[in-house]
N, C-alpha and C positions, 0 to 999 in steps of 0.2 A: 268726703261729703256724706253724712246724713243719709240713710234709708227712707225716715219716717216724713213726711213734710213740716217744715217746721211750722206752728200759729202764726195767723194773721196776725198783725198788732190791732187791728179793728176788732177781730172775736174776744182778743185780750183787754182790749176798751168795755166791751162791751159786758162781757160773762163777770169780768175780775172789778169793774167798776165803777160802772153804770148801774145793770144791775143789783148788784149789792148796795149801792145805798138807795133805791130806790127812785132816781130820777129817769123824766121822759128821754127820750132822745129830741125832744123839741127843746124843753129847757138845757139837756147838757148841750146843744149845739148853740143856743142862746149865751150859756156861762160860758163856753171855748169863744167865741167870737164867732161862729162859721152859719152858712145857714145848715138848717136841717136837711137840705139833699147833701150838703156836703156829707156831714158827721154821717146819714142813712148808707151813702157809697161807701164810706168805710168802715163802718160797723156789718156792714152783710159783704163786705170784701169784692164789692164790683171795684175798689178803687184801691190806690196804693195810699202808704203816708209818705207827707211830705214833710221835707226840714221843716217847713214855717209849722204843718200842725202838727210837728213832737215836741216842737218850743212849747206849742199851748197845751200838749196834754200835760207836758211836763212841768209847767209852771202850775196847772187847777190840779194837777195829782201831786206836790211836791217832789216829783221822781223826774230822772233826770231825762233829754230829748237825746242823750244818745242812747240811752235802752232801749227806747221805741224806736230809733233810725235802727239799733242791730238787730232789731226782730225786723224789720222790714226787707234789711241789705241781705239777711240769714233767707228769709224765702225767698226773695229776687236770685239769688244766688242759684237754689235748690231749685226754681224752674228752669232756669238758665240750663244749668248742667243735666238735667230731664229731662229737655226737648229732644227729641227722635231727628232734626232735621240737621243739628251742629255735623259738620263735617268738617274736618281739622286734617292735616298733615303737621308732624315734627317738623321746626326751623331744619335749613339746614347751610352747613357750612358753601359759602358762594365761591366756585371756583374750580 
């Protein structure tokens, strides 16, 4: 695993293509189908992505919903194994 945290896909929405073409987060959240607190939680990463909205980034960006699910699974992953509370023991053979 990874040192660095991997990107949100929401900063990735947002820096890499929102941004740059110049629309609100009111109108990209209008052309995704979602409301605007949706698209806002994940654009400022209060929220995760879901299957159903890397279908839609991936159909209005032409790029595919599993790019944006393995930026998702890649930092779910990196908090996962950075929590200080996992406690774990090796299997072991019964008997």
């Amino acid at each position: 695993m990874t040192k660095r945290k991997p990107t949100h896909p929401g900063e990735v929405l947002l820096e890499d293509v929102i941004k740059p073409l110049g629309v609100t987060i009111t109108q990209a959240a209008k052309d995704l189908g979602v409301t605007r607190k949706t698209l806002s939680e994940l654009v400022n990463q209060k929220a995760g992505l879901s299957p159903e909205m890397a279908v839609r980034i991936g159909e209005a960006t032409k790029t595919s919903a599993e790019s944006w699910l393995s930026m998702q699974m890649k930092l779910d992953l990196w908090n996962a194994s950075n929590k200080k509370s996992i406690n774990v023991r090796l299997f072991h053979k019964a008997g």
